[in-house]
Kinemage of the C-alpha trace (Angstrom):
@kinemage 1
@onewidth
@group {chain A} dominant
@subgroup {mainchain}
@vectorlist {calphas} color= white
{ca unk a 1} P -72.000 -125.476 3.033
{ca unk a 2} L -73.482 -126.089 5.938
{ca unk a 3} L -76.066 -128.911 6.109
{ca unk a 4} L -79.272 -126.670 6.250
{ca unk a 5} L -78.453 -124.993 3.355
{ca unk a 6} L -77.999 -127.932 0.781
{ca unk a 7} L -80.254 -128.919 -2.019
{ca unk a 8} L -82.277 -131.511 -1.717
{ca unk a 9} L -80.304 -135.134 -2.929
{ca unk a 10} L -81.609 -134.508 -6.282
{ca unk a 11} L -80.329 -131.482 -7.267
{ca unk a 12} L -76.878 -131.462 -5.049
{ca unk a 13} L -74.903 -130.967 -8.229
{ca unk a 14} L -76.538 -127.698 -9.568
{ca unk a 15} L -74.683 -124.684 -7.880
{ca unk a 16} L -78.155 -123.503 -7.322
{ca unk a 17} L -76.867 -120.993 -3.841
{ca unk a 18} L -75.422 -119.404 -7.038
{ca unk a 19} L -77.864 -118.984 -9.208
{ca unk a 20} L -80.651 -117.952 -6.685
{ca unk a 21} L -77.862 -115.022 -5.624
{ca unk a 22} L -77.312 -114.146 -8.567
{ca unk a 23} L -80.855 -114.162 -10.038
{ca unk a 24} L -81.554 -111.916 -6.843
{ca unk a 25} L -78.628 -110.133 -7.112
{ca unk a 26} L -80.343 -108.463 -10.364
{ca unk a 27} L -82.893 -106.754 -8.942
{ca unk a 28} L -80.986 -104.315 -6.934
{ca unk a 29} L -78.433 -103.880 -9.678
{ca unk a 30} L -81.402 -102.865 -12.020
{ca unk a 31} L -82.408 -99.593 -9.653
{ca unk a 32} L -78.855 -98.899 -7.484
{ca unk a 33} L -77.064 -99.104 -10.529
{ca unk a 34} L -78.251 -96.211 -12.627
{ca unk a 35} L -79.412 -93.778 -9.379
{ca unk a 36} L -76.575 -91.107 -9.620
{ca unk a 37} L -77.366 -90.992 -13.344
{ca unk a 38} L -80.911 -89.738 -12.665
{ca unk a 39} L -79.995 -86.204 -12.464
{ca unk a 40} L -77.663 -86.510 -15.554
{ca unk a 41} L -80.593 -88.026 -17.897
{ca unk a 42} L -82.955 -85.224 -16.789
{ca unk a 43} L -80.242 -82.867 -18.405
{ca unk a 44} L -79.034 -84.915 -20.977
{ca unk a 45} L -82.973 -85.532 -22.707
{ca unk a 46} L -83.555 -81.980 -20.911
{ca unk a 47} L -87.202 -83.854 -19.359
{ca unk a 48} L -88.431 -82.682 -16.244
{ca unk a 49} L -87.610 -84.943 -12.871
{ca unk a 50} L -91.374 -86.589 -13.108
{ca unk a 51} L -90.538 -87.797 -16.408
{ca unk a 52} L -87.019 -89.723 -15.608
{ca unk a 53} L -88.822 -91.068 -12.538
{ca unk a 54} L -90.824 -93.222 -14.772
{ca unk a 55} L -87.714 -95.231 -15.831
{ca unk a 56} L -88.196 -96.374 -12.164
{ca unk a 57} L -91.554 -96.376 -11.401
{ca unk a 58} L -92.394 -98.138 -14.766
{ca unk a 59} L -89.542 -100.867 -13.856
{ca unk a 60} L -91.559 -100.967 -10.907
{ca unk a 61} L -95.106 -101.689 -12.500
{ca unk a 62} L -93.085 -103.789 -15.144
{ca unk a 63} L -91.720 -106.247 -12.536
{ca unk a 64} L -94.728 -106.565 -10.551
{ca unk a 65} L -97.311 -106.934 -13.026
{ca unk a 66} L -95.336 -109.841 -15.362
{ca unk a 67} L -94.880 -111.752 -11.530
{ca unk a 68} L -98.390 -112.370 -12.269
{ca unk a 69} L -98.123 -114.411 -15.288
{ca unk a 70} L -94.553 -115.580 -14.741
{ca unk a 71} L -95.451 -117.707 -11.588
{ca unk a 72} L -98.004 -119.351 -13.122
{ca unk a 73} L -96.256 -119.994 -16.539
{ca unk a 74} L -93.325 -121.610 -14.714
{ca unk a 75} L -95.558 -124.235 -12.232
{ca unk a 76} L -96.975 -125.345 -15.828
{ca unk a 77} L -93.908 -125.182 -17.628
{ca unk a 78} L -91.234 -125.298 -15.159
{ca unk a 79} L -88.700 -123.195 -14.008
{ca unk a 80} L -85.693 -123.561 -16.555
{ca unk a 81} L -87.561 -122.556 -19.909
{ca unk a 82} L -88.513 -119.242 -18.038
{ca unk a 83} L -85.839 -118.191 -16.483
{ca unk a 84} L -83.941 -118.521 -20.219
{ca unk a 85} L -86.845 -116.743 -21.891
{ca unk a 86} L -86.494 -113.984 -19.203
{ca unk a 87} L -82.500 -113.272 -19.555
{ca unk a 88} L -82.337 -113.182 -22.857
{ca unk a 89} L -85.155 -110.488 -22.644
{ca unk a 90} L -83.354 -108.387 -20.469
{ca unk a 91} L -79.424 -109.103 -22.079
{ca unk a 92} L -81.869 -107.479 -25.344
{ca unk a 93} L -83.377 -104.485 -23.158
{ca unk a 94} L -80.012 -103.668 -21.541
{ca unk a 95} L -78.723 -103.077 -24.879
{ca unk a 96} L -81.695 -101.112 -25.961
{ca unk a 97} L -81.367 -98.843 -22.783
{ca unk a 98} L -77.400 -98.427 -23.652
{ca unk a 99} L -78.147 -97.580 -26.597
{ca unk a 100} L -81.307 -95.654 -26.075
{ca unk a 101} L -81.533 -92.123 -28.048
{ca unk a 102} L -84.659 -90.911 -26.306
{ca unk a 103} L -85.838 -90.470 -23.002
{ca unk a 104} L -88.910 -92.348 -24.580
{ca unk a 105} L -87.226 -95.173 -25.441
{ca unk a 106} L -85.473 -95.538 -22.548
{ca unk a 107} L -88.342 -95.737 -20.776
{ca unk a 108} L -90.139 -98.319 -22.983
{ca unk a 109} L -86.541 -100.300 -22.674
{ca unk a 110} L -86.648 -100.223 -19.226
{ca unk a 111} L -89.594 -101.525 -19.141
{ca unk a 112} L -88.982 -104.773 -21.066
{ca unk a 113} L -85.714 -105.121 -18.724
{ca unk a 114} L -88.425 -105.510 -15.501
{ca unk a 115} L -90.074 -108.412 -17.011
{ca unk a 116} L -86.737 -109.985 -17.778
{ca unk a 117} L -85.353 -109.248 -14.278
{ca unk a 118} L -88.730 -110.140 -13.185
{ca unk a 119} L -88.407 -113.763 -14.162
{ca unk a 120} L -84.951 -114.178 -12.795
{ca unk a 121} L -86.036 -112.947 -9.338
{ca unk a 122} L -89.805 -115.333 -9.506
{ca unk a 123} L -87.621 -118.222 -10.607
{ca unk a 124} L -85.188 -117.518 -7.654
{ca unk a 125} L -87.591 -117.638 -5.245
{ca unk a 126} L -89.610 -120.166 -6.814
{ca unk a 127} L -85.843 -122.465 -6.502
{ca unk a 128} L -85.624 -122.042 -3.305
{ca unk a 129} L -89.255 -123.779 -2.357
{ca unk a 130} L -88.429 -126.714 -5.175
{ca unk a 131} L -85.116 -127.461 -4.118
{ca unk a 132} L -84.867 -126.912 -0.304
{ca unk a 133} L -86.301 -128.564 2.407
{ca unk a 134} L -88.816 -126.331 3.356
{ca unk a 135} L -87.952 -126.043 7.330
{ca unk a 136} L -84.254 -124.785 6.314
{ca unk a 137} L -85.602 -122.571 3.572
{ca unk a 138} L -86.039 -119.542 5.508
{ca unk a 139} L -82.172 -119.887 6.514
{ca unk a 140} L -81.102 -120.264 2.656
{ca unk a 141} L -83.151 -117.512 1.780
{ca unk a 142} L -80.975 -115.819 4.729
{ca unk a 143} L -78.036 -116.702 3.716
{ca unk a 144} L -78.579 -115.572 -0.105
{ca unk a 145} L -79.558 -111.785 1.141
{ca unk a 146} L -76.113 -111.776 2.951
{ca unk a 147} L -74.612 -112.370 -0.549
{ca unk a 148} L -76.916 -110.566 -1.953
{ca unk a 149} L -76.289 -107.480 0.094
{ca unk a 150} L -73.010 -106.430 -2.469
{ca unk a 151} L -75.274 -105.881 -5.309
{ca unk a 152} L -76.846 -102.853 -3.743
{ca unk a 153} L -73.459 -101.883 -1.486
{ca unk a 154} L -71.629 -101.704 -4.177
{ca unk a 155} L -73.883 -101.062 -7.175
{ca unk a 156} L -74.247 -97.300 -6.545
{ca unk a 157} L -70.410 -97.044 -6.012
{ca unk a 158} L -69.670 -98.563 -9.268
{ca unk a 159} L -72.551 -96.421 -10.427
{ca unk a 160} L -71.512 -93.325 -9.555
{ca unk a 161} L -67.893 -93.686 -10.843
{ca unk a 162} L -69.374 -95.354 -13.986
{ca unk a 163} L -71.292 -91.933 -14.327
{ca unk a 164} L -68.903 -89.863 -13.588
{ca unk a 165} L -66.463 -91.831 -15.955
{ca unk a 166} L -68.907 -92.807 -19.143
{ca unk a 167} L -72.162 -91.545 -18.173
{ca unk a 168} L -75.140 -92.307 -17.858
{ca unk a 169} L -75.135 -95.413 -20.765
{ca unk a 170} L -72.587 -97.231 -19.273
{ca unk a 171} L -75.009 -99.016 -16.247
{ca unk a 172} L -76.922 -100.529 -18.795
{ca unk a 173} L -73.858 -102.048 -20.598
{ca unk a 174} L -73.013 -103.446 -17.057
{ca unk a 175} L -76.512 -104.698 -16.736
{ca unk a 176} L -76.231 -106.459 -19.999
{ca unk a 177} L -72.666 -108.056 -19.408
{ca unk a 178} L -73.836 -109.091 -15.380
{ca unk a 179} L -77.329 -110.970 -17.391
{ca unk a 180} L -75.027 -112.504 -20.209
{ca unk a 181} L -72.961 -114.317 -18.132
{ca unk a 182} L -75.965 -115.592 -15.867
{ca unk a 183} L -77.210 -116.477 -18.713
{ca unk a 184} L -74.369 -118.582 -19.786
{ca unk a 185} L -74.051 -120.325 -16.168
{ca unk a 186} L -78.094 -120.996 -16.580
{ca unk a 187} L -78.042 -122.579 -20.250
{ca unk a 188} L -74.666 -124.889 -18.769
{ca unk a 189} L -76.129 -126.022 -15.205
{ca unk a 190} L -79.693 -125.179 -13.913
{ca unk a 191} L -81.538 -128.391 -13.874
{ca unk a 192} L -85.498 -128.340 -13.720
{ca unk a 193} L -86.268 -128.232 -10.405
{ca unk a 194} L -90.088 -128.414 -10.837
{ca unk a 195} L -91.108 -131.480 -10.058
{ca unk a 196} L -95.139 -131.185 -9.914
{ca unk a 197} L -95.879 -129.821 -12.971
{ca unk a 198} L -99.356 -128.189 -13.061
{ca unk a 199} L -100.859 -128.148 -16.233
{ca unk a 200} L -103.688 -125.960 -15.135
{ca unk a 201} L -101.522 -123.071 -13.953
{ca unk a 202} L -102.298 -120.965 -16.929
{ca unk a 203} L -105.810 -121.935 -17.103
{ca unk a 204} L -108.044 -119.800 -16.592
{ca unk a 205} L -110.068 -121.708 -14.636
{ca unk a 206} L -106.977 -123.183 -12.922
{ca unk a 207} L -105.252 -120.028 -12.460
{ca unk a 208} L -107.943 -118.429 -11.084
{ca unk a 209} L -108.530 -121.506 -8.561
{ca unk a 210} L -104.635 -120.757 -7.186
{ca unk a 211} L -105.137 -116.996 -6.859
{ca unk a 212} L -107.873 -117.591 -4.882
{ca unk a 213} L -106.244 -120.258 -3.096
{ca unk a 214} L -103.101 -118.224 -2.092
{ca unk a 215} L -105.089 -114.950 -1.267
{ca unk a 216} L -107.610 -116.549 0.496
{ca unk a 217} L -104.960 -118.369 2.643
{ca unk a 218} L -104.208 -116.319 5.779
{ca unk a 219} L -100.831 -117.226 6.108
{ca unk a 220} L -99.666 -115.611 3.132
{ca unk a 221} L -101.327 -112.347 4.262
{ca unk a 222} L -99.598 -112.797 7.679
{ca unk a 223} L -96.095 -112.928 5.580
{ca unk a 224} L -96.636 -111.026 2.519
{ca unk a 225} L -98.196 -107.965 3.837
{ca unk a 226} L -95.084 -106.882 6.256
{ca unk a 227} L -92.706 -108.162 3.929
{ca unk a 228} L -93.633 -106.045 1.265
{ca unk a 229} L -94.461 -102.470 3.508
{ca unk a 230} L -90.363 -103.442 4.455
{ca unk a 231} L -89.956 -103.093 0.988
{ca unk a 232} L -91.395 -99.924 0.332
{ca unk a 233} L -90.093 -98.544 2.961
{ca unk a 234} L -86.310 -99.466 1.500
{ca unk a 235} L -87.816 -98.152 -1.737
{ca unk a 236} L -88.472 -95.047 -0.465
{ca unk a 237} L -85.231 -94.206 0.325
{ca unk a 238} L -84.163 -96.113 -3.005
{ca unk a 239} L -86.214 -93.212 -4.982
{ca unk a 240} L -85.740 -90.633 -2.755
{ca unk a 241} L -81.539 -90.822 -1.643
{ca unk a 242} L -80.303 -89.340 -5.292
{ca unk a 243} L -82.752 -86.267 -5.050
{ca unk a 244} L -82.030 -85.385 -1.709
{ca unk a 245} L -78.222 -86.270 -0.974
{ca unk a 246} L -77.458 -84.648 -4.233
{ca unk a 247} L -79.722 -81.613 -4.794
{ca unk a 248} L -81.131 -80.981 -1.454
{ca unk a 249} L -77.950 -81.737 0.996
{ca unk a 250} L -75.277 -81.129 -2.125
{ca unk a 251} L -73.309 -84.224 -1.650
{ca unk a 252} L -71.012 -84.762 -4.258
{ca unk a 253} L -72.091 -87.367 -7.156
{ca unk a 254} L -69.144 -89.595 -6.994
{ca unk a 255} L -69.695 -89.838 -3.349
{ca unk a 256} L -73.270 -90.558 -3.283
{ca unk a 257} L -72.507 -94.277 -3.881
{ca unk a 258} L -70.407 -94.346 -0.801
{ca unk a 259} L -73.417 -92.574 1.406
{ca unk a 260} L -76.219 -95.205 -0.525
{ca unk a 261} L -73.470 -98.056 0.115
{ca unk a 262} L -72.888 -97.433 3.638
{ca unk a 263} L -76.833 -97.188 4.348
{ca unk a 264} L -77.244 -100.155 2.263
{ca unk a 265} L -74.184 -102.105 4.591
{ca unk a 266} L -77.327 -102.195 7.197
{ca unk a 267} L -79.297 -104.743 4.897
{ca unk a 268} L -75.955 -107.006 5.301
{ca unk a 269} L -75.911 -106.300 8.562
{ca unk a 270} L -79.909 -107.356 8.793
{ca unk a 271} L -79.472 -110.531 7.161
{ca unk a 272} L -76.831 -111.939 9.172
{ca unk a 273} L -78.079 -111.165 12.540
{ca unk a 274} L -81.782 -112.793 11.220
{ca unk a 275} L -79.011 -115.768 10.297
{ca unk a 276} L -78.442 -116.447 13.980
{ca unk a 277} L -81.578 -115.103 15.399
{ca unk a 278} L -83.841 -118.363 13.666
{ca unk a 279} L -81.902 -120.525 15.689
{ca unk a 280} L -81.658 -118.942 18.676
{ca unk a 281} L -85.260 -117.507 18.978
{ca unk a 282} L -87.347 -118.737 16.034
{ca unk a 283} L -89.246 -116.774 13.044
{ca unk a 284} L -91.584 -115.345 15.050
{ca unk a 285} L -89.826 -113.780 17.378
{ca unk a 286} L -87.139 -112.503 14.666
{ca unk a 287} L -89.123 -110.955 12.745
{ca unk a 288} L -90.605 -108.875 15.951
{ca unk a 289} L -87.586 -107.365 16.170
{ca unk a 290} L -87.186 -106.769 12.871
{ca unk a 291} L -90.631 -104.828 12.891
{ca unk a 292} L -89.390 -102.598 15.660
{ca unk a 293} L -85.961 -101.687 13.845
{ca unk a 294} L -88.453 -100.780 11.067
{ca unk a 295} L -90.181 -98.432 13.413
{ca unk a 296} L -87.079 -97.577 14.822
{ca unk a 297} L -85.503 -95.854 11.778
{ca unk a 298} L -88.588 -94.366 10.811
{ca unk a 299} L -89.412 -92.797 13.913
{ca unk a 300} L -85.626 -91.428 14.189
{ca unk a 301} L -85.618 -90.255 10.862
{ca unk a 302} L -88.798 -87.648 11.749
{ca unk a 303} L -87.717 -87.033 14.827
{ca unk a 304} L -83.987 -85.718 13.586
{ca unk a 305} L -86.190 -83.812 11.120
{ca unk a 306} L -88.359 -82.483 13.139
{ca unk a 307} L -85.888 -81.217 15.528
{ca unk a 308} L -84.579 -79.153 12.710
{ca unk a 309} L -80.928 -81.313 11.901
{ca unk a 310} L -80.711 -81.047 7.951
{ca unk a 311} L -77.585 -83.375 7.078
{ca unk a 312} L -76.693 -86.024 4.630
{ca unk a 313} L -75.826 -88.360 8.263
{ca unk a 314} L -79.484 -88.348 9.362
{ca unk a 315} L -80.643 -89.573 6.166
{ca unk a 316} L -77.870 -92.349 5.434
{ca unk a 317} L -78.371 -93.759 9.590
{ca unk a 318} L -81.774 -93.576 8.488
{ca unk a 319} L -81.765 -95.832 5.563
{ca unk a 320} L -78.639 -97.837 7.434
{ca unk a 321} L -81.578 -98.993 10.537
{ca unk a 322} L -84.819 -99.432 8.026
{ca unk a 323} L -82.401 -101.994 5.332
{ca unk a 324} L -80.831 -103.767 8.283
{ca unk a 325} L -84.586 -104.115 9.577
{ca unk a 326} L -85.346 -105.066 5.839
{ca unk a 327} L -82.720 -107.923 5.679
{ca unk a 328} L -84.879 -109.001 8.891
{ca unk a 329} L -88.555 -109.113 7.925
{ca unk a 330} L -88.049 -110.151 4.009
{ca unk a 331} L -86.354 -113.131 4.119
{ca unk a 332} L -88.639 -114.458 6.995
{ca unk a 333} L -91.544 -112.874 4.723
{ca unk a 334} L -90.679 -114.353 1.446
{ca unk a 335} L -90.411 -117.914 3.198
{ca unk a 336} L -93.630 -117.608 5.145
{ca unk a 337} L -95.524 -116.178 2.193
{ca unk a 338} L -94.498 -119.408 0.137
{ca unk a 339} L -93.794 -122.144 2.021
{ca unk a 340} L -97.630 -122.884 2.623
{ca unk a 341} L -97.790 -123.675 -1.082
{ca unk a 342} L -95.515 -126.360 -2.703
{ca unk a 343} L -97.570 -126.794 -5.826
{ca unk a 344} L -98.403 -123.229 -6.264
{ca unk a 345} L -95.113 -121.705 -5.103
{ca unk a 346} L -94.514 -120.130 -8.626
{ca unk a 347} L -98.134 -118.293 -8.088
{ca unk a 348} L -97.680 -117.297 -4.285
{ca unk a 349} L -94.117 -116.027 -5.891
{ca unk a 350} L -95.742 -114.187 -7.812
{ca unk a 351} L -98.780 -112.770 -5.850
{ca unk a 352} L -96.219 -112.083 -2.765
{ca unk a 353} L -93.950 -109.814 -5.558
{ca unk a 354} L -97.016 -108.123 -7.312
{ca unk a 355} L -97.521 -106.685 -4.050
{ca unk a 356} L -94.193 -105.895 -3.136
{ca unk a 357} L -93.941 -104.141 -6.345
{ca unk a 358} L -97.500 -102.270 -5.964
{ca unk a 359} L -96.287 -100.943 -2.353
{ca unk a 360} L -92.911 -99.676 -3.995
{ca unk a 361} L -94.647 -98.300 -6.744
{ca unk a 362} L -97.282 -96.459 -4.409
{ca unk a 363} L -94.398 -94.823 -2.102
{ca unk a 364} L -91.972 -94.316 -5.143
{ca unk a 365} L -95.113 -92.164 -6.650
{ca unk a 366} L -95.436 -90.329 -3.507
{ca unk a 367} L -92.504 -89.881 -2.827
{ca unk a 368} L -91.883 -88.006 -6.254
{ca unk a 369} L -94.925 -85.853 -5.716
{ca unk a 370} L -94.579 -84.672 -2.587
{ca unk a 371} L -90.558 -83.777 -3.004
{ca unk a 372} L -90.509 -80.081 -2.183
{ca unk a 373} L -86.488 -79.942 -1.368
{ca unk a 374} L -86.735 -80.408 2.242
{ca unk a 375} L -86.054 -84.240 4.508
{ca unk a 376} L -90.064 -83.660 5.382
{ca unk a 377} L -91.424 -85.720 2.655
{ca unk a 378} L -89.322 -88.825 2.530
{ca unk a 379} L -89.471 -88.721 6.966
{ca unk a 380} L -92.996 -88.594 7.248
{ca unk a 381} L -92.971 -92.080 4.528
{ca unk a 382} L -90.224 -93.581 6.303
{ca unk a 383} L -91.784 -93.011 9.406
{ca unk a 384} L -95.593 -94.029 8.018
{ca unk a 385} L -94.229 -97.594 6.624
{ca unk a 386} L -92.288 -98.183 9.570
{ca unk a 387} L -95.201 -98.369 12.259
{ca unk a 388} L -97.214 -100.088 9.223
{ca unk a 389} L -94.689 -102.963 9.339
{ca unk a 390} L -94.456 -103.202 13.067
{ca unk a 391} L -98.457 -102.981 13.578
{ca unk a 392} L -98.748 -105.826 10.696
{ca unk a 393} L -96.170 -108.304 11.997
{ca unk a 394} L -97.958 -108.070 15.755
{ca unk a 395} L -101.161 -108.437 14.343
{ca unk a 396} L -101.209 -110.688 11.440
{ca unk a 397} L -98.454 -113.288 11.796
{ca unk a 398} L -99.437 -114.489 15.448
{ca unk a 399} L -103.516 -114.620 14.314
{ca unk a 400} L -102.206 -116.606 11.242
{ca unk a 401} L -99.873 -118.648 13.993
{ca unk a 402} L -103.016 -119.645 16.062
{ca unk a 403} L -105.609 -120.352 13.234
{ca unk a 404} L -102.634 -123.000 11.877
């Protein structure tokens, strides 16, 4: 490992690099996993497409809304205890989804499995600021998305042969054999890595003095606000990809994970060249270029539409260009949005999620409502969050730069 990227003396026994991969690792497995089984639970509970969107839209509220109490909970409490508490929540929802015999259900299951995953992915984050020193963390946090890339490159493939295989109940058994074993590796070698305890994190009083802190501070803004329109605009296509590869281009299902996976091989892609790019040219100017690959796919994607081509290979370069910009801006995002905070990271964590979570939410919504079988919709989004992004890092990070 190279010397940036080791723990701090403390905790150099922990294989933490593992467990902050894998904690991230299952947030894209939660989504990619199931996404060429969305048509087949619309016929299978015979619900309407609106309906099996909410098993990812109400992931989506699920996830961001717990952030908001899990950050706090585990800056009073520390990080271990939660991150426990939240696997063996979702090991329990996996099962419930697997075994689900309702649409209903599922979506009440699914649910329950966002808070779980929820905690895994605050406590991940939340790791990283404890653990690392915090002028190398934005390279570990690098260096984690390259890993972390597989889950969704080759989530949908294993998805869509799982589907095609078992069905639909069979991502959710994977989901709950994936969280077992993390759970396993957690109860044998995470060590606490909180060391300042607050015990007025879940205070009302207190908690309300570190919201205000962290959302008054206008470095989080400067970090948090692009790093989460990046998301959105990966979510789109994460919502979007199944209904139009499938029923608007007819690709086949069991190759819609190799179209997803090959988009999703930009976000790889992204994280490695922001790997090299912090050294070379520094945050600022990395994530500047990340912004403009942003606008870049966006702008492309409407354009090819526009111009009348109509093919599954303008929507897959599409997504390829806005996850490489992703694996760009988050990283960089997720670091700048916490770093400023080392005895609130758990609650900027948290905060910096919520609103990645309300953006996805917001274009996963649209995107569902405005789907009228044509590339229109999900271009004009794609295109929308990808000047957002580059407007917000030009604006916002350099003002937040000069007023430090």
């Amino acid at each position: 490992m190279n010397n940036d990227t080791r723990p701090l003396t403390q905790f150099a026994h922990a294989p933490l690099l593992l467990l902050i991969i894998c904690c991230l690792m299952m947030q894209p497995l939660s989504t990619d996993l199931y996404l060429a089984s969305l048509p087949s639970l619309a016929s299978t509970f015979q619900a309407s497409p609106s309906v099996v969107q909410l098993t990812l839209s109400l992931f989506v509220i699920g996830f961001g809304g717990a952030q908001l109490i899990i950050g706090p909970v585990s800056d009073r409490y520390g990080r271990r205890p939660v991150l426990l508490a939240g696997l063996s929540t979702y090991v329990l929802a996996s099962l419930l989804c697997a075994l689900a015999p309702s649409i209903e259900l599922l979506i009440v299951a699914r649910f329950l499995q966002a808070v779980g995953c929820c905690s895994a992915a605050m406590i991940a984050r939340a790791l990283v600021r404890d653990a690392y020193d915090p002028a190398h963390s934005a390279k570990l946090l690098a260096r984690a998305s390259s890993w972390l890339a597989l889950a969704p490159l080759l989530g949908p493939i294993l998805g869509s042969y799982l589907q095609v295989a078992f069905g639909w109940r069979a991502a959710f058994a994977a989901h709950a054999i994936f969280s077992a074993c993390l759970l396993l590796l957690t109860v044998l070698r995470l060590p606490e890595t909180n060391q300042h305890k607050n015990p007025d994190a879940t205070n009302l009083a207190g908690l309300s003095a570190n919201f205000r802190l962290v959302l008054g501070a206008r470095e989080f803004w400067a970090y948090a606000l692009p790093a989460s329109l990046s998301y959105g605009a990966i979510f789109a296509f994460i919502s979007g990809a199944s209904l139009v590869l499938i029923r608007v281009l007819q690709v086949p299902t069991e190759f819609f994970g190799y179209c997803f996976a090959f988009g999703v091989s930009g976000y790889l892609g992204g994280t490695l060249l922001c790997r090299r790019m912090l050294s070379r040219i520094g945050t600022l100017a990395t994530l500047r270029v990340g912004s403009a690959f942003s606008l870049a796919g966006g702008g492309l994607f409407l354009a090819a539409v526009l111009a009348g081509f109509a093919h599954w290979s303008i929507v897959v370069v599409a997504m390829f260009i806005t996850m490489g910009a992703h694996g760009m801006n988050f990283p960089i995002g997720q670091n700048g949005a916490v770093s400023p905070f080392p005895k609130q990271a758990g609650t900027a964590a948290g905060l910096m999620g919520a609103l990645s979570m309300a953006v996805a939410f917001v274009v996963g919504t649209v995107v569902g409502a405005t789907a009228n079988g044509t590339l229109y919709p999900l271009a004009l989004v794609a295109c929308a969050l990808g000047l957002s992004i580059f407007v917000a890092a030009r604006l916002l990070v350099p003002a937040a730069t000069q007023a430090a």
